[in-house]
DRENBADREN-744561 format. One record per residue (C-alpha): residue number from 1; residue in one letter; y, z, x. Coordinates in pm, whole numbers. Layout:
residues N
PT  resi  resn  y  z  x
PT  NUM  A  Y  Z  X
...
end
This chain:
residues 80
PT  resi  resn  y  z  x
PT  1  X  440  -1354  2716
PT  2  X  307  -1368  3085
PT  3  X  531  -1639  3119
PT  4  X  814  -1386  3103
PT  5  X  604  -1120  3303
PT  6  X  568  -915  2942
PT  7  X  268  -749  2786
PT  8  X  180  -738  2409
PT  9  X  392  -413  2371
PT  10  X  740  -607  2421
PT  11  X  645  -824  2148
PT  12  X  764  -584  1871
PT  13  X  1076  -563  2030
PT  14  X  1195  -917  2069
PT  15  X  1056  -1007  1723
PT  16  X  1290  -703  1573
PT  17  X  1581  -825  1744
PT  18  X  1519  -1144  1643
PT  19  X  1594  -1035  1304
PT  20  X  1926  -872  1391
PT  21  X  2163  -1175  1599
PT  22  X  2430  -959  1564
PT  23  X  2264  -678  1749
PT  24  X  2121  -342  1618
PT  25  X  2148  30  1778
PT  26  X  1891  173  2002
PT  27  X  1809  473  1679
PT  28  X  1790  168  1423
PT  29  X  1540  -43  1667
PT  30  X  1316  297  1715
PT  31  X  1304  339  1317
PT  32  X  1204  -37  1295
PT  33  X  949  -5  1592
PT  34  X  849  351  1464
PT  35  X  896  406  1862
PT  36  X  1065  759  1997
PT  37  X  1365  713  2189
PT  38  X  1224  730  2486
PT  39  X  950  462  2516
PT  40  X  1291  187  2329
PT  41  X  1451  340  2637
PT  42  X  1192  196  2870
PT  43  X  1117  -125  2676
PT  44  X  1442  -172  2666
PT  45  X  1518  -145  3067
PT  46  X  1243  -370  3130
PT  47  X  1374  -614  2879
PT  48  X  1706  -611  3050
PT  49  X  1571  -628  3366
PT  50  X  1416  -989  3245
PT  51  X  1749  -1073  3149
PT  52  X  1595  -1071  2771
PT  53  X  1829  -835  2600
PT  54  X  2166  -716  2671
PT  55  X  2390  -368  2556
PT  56  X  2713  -450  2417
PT  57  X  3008  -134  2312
PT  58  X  2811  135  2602
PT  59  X  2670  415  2497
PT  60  X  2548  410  2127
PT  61  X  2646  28  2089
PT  62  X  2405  -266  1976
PT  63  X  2139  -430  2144
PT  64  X  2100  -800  2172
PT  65  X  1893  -1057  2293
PT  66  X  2028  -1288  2501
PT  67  X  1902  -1650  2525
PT  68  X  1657  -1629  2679
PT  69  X  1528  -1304  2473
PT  70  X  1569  -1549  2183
PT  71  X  1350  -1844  2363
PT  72  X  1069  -1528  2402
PT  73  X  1136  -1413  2075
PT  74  X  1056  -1778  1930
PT  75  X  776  -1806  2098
PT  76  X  636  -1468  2000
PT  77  X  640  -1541  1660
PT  78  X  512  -1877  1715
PT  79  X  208  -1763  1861
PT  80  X  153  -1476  1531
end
């Protein structure tokens, strides 16, 4: 994770979007991080900030990690 500048909080994140290639909405990732809106918001800027995730279809569309999100994600779950 510090090689991507991340703490230990981001890795529920990647690892649920792992799961979902095709993308998931920012409601369905808060149910599956049991996060409020709010703190997926701010995850999620940071993570896009990284270039780890990516918003496709604007507001209300899915989520998705991008390459190097899935590279992270890997080695997330790696290190579980």
């Amino acid at each position: 994770m510090k090689a991507y500048g991340l703490k230990g909080a981001h890795a529920t994140y990647l690892t649920i979007l792992y799961r979902y290639p095709a993308g998931i909405t920012v409601p369905e990732l808060c149910e599956l991080c049991l996060k409020d809106k709010s703190d997926a918001s701010r995850m999620l800027a940071i993570l896009e900030e990284k270039g780890l995730v990516r918003k496709e279809g604007g507001y209300g569309g899915a989520v998705l990690l991008t390459e190097a999100g899935r590279a992270a994600a890997i080695q997330v779950r790696q290190r579980a």
